[in-house]
KEGUDREN-543889 format. One record per atom (N, C-alpha, C, O): y, x, z; atom name; residue in three letters. Coordinates in Angstrom, 1 decimal. Layout:
N
      v      u      w drenfi pati
      Y      X      Z     CA  ALA
...
***
This chain:
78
      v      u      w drenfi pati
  -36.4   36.5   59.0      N  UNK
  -36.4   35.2   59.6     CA  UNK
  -37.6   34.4   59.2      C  UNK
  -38.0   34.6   58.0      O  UNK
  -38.2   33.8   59.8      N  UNK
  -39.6   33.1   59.9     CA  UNK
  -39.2   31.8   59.0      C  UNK
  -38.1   31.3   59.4      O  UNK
  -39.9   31.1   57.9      N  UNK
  -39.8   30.0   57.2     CA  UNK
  -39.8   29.0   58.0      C  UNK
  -40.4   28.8   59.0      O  UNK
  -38.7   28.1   57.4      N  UNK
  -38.9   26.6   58.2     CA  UNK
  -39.6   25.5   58.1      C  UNK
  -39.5   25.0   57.0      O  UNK
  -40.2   24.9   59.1      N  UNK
  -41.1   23.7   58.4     CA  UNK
  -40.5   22.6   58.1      C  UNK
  -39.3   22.6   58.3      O  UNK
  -41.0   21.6   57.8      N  UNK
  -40.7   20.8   56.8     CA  UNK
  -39.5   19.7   57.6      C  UNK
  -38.4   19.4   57.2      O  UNK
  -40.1   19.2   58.7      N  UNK
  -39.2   18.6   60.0     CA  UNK
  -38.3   19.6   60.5      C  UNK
  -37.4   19.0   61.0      O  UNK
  -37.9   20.9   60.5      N  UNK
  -36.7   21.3   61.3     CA  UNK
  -35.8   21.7   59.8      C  UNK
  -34.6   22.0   60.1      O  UNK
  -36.0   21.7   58.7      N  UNK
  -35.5   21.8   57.3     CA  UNK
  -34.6   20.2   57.4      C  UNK
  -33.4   20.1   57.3      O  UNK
  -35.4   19.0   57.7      N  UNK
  -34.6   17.8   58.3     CA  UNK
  -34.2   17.7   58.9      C  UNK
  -33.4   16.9   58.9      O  UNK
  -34.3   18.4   60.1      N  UNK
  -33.5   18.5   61.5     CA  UNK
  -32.2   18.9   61.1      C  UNK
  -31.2   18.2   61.4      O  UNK
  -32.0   20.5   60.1      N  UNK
  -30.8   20.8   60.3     CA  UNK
  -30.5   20.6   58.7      C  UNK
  -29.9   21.5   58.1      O  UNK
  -31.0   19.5   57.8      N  UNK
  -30.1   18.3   57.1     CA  UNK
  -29.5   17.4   57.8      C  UNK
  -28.3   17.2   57.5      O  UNK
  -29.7   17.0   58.3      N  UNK
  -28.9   16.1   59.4     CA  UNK
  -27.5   16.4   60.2      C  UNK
  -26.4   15.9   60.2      O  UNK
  -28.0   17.4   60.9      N  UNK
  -26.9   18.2   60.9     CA  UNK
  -26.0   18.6   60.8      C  UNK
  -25.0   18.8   61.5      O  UNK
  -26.3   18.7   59.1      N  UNK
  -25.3   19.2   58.0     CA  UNK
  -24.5   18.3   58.1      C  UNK
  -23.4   18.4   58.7      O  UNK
  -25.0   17.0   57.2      N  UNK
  -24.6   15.6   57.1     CA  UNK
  -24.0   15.3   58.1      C  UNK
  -23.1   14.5   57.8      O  UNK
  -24.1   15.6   59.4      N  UNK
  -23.0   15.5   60.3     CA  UNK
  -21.7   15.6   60.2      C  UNK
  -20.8   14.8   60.3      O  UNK
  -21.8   17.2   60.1      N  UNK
  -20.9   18.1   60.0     CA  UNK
  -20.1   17.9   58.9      C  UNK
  -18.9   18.2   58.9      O  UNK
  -20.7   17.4   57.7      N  UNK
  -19.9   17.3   56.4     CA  UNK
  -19.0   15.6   56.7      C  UNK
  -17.8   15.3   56.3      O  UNK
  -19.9   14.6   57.5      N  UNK
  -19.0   13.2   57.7     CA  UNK
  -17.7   13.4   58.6      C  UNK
  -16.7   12.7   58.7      O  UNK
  -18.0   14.6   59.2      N  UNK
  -16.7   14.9   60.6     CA  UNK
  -15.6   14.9   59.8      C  UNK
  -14.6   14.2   59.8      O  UNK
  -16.0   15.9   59.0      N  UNK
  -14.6   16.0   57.6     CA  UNK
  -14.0   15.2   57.3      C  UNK
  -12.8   15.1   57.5      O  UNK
  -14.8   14.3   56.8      N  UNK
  -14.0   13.3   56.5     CA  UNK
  -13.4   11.8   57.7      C  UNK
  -13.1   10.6   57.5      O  UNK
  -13.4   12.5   58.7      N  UNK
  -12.3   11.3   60.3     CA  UNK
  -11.1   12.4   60.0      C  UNK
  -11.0   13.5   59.5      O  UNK
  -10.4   11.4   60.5      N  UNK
   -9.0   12.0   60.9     CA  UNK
   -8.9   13.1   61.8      C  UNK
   -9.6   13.0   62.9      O  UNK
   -7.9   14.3   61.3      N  UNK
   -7.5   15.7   62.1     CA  UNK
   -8.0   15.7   63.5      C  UNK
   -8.8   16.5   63.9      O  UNK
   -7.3   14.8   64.3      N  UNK
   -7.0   14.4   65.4     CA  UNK
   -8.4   14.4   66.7      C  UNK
   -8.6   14.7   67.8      O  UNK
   -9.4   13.8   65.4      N  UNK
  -11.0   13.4   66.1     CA  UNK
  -11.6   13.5   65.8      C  UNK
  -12.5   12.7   66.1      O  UNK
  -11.8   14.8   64.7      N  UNK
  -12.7   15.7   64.5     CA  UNK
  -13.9   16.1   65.9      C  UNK
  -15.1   16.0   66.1      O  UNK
  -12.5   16.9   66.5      N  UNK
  -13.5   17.8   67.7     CA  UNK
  -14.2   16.5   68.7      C  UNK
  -15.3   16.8   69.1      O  UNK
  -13.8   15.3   69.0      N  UNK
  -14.5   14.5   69.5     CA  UNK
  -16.1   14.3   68.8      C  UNK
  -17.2   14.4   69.4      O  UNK
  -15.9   14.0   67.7      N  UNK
  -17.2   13.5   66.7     CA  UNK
  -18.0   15.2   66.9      C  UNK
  -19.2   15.2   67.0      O  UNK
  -17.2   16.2   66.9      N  UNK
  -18.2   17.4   66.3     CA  UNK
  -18.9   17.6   68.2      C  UNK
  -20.1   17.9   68.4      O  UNK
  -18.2   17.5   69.2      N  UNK
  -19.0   17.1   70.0     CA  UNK
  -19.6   16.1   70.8      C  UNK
  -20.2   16.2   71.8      O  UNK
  -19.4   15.1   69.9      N  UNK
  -20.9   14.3   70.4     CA  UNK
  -21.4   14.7   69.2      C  UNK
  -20.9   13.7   68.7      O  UNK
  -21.8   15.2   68.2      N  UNK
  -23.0   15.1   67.5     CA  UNK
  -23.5   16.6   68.1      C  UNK
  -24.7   16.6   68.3      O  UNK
  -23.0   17.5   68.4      N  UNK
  -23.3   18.4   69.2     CA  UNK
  -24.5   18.7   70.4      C  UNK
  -25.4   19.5   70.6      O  UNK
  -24.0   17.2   71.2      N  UNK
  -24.4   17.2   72.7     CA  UNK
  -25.5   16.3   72.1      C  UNK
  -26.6   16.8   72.6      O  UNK
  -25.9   15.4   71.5      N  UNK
  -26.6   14.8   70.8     CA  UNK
  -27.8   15.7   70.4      C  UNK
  -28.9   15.2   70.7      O  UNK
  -27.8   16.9   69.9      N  UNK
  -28.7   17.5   68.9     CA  UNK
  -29.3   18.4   70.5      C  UNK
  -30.5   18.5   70.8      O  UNK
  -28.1   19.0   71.3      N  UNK
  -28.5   19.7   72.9     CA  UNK
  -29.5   18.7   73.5      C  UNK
  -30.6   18.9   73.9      O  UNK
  -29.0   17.5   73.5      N  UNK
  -30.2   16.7   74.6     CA  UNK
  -31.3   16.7   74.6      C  UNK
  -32.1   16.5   75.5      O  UNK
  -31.5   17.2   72.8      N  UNK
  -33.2   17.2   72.8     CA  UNK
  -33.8   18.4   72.0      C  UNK
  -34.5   18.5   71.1      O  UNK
  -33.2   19.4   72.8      N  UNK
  -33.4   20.7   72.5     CA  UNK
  -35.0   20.9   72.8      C  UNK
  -35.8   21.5   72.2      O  UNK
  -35.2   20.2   74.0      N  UNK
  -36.3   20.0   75.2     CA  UNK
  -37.6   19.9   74.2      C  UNK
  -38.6   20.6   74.3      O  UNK
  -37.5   19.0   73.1      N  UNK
  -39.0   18.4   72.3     CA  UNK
  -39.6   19.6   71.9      C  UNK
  -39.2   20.8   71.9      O  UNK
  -40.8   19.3   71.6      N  UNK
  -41.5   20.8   71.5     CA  UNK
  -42.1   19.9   70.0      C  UNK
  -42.5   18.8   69.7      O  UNK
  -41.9   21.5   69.4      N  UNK
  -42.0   21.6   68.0     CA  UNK
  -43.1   20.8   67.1      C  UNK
  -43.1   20.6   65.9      O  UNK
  -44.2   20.5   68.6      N  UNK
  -45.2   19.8   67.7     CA  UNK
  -45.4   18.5   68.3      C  UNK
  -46.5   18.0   68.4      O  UNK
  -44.3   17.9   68.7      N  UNK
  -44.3   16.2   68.7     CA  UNK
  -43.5   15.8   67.8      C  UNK
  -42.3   15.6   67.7      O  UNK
  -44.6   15.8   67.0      N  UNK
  -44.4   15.4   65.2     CA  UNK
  -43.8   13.9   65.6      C  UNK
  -43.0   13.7   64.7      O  UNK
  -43.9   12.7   66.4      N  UNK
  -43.9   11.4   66.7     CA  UNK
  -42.4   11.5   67.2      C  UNK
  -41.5   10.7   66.8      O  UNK
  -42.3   12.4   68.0      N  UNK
  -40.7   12.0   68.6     CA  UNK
  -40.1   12.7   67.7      C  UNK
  -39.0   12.2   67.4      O  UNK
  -40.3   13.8   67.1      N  UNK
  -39.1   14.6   66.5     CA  UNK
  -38.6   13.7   65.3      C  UNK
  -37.5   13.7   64.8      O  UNK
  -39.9   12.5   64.8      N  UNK
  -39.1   12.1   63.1     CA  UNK
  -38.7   10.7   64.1      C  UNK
  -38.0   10.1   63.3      O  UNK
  -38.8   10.3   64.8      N  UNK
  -38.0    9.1   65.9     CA  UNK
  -36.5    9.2   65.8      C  UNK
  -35.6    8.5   65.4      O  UNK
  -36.7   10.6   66.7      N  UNK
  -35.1   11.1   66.6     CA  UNK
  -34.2   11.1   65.2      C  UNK
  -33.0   10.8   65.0      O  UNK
  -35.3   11.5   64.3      N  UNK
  -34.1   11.5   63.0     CA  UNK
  -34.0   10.6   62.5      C  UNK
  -33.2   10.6   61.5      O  UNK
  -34.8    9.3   62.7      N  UNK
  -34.6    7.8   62.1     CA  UNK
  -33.3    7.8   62.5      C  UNK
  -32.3    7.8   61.9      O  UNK
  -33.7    7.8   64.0      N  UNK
  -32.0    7.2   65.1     CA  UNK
  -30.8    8.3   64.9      C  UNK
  -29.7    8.0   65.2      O  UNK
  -31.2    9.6   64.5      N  UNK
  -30.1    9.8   63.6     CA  UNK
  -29.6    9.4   62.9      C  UNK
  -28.4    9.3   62.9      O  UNK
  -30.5    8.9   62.0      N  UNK
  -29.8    8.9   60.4     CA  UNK
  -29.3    7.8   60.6      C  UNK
  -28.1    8.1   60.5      O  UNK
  -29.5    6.7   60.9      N  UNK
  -29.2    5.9   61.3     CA  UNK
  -27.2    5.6   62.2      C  UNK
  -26.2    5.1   61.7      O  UNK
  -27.6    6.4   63.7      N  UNK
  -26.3    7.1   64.0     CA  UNK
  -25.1    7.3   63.0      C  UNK
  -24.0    6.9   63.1      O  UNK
  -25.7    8.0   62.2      N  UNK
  -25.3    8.8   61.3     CA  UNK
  -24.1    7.7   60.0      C  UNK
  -23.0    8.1   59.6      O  UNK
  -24.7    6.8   59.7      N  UNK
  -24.4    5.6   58.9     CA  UNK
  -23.8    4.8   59.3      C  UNK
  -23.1    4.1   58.6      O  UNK
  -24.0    4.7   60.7      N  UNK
  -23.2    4.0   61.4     CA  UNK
  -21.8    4.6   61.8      C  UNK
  -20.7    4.1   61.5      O  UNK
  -21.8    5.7   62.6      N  UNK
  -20.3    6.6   62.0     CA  UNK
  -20.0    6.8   61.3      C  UNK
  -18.8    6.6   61.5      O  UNK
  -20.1    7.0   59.9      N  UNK
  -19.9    7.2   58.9     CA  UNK
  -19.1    6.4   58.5      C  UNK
  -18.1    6.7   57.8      O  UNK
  -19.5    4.8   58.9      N  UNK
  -18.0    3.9   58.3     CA  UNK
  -16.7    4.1   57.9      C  UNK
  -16.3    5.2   58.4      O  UNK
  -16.0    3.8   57.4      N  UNK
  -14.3    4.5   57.4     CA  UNK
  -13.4    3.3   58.7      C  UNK
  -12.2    3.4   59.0      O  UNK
  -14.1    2.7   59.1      N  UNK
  -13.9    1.4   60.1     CA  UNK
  -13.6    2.5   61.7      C  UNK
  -12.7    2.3   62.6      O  UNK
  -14.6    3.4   61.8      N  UNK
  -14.5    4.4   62.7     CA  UNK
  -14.2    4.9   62.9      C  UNK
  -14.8    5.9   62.5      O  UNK
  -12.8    5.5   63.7      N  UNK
  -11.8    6.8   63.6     CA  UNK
  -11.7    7.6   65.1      C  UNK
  -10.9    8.4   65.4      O  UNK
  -12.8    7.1   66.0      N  UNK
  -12.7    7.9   66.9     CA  UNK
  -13.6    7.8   67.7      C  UNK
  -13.4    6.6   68.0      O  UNK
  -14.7    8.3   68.6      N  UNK
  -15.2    8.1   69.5     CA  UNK
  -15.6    8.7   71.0      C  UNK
  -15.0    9.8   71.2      O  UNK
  -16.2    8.4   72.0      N  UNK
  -15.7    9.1   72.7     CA  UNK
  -17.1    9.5   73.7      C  UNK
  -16.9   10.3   74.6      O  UNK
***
């Protein structure tokens, strides 16, 4: 397998961090959260590897995203 660079090593930290906050919603709305962060990550499958400008955009407004679900105020989305 080919080394990763330094932006898709962030890409799929993010990811992770996703996947590890889903854990922690309620049973129920898990699979809701795990697909939109899913369909989220598909939309912009499209970026090409060397738009260094949009790719760390995107993970601002992840991370971001990300913190903002993350609340315990949040138990379901849709």
């Amino acid at each position: 397998m080919a080394r990763l660079s330094g932006l898709q090593r962030e890409v799929l930290s993010l990811y992770r961090k996703c996947l590890r906050e889903i854990r922690k919603k309620p049973v129920d709305s898990r699979s809701n959260f795990k697909s939109y962060a899913r369909a989220e990550f598909n939309k912009h499958l499209s970026v090409s590897k060397k738009d260094f400008n949009a790719i760390e955009y995107l993970l601002r407004k992840g991370a971001r995203q990300l913190e903002m679900y993350s609340s315990p105020g949040i138990r379901n989305i849709r």
